[in-house]
N, C-alpha and C positions, 0 to 999 in steps of 0.2 A: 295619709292618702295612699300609701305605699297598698295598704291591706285592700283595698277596695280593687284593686287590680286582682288582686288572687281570686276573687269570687269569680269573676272574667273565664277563667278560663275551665272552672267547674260545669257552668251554665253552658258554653260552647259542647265542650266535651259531652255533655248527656243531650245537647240537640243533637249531636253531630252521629252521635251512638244510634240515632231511628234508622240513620242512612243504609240499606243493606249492600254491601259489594263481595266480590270474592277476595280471595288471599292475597294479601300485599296489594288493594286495590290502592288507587289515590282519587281522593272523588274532588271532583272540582267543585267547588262555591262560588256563588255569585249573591252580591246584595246582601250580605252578609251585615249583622249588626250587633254588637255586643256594648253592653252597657252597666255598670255598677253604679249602686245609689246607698251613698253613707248618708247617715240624719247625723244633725249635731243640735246643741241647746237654741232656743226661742225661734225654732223654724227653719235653720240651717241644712241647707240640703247641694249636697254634691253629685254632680252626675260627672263620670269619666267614662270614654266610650273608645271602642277600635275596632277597626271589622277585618284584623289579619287572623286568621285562622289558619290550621292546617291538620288535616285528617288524615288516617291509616288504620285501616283493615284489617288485621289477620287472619277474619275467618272466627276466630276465637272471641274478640274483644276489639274494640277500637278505641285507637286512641285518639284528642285533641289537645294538640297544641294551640295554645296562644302567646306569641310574642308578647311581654309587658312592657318595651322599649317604648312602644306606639301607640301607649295610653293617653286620653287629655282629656282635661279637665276642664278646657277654657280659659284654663290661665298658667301664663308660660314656667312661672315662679312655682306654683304650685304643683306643677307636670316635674317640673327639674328634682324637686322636693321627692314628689310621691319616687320617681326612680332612681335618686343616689341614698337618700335616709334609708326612706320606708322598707321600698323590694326590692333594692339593692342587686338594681339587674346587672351589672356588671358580673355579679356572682352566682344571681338565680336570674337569668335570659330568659323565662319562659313560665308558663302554668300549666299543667297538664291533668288530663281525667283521661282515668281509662275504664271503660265500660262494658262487661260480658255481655257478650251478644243475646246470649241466654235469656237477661235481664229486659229484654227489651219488647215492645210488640210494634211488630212492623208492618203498614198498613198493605193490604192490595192494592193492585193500581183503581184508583177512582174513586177512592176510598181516604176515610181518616181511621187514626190511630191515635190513642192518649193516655196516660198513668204519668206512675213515677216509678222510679228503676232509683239502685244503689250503684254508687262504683267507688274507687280510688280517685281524691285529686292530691296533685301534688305539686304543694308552692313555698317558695322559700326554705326547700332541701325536706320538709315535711311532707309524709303522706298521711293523709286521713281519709275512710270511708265517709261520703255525701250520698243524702237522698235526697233526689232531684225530683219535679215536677216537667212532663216534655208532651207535645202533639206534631204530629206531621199529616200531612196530605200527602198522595202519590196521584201523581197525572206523568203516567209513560216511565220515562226513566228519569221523569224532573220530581224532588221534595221539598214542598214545600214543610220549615222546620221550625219549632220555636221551644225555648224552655226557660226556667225558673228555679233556681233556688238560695239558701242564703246559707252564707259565709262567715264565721266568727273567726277574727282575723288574730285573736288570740292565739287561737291554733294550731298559728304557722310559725309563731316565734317571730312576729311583725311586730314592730312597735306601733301603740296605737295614735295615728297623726296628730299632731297638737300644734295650735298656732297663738302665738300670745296668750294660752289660758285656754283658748276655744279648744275641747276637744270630740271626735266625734263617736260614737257609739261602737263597740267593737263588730255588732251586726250588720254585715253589707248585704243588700239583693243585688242578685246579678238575674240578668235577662239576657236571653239572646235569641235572632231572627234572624234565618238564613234561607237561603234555595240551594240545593244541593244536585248535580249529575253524576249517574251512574254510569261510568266507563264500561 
């Protein structure tokens, strides 16, 4: 379970990357939604989901954090699981993507924008290059934000979750759906 949070914060990171702000900006989110889906044998399927994010700017690159503390899965044992085993947040707090601004196409206002863009995530003390899938809307200085991509939780040096035998595939998709403000 533990893996399936790392994709989490890859997906944030390259929606959060369309966002344009200046140097050291902090952009606010609202409605914010991040979700990971591991498949496992005869139709098993896991959704774990958390909408804390946290964005930074520098002009250069942005980065997104996401807390994995405040991951769930719908079930309490299996939450406790995915965070003392799997990502071991005690040790690794967080997932993070950082994204050259470079990489990115950002829409005008009243307008959309879509591709995919490469960046840096990094979970479970591992960093690896991701290429993501991301679209945004701009109305004013509100973005509307969404992205996709997926995660081999191999990796990161995650173990891959197993429960009595059941285990689930090392491929997780992460999605994620936010609105974002430009300060």
């Amino acid at each position: 379970m533990a893996r399936l949070s790392v994709s989490v914060v890859a997906v944030a990171a390259a929606a959060f990357a369309l966002v344009p702000g200046s140097a050291d900006a902090q952009m606010s989110s609202t409605g914010a939604s991040v979700s990971f889906t591991a498949i496992g044998p005869a139709g098993l399927k896991i959704v774990g989901t958390t909408s804390s994010l946290a964005l930074k700017d520098d002009a250069q690159k942005i980065a997104v954090t996401v807390p994995l503390a405040g991951l769930k899965t719908g079930i309490d044992l299996r939450d406790k699981h995915m965070r003392e085993k799997y990502l071991q947040v005690d040790q690794f707090p967080t997932a993070e993507l950082e994204v050259p601004r470079s990489a990115l196409k950002l829409p005008a206002d009243g307008s959309n924008a879509a591709g995919s863009a490469q960046g840096t995530i990094k979970i479970h003390g591992k960093s690896k290059p991701v290429t993501f899938q991301y679209s945004a809307k701009r109305a004013g200085n509100k973005y509307d934000v969404t992205g996709n991509l997926q995660v081999n939780v191999k990796d990161f040096a995650i173990e891959i979750p197993s429960y009595m035998g059941v285990t689930v595939k090392p491929e997780v998709d992460v999605a994620v759906k936010f609105s974002a403000n430009e300060s």
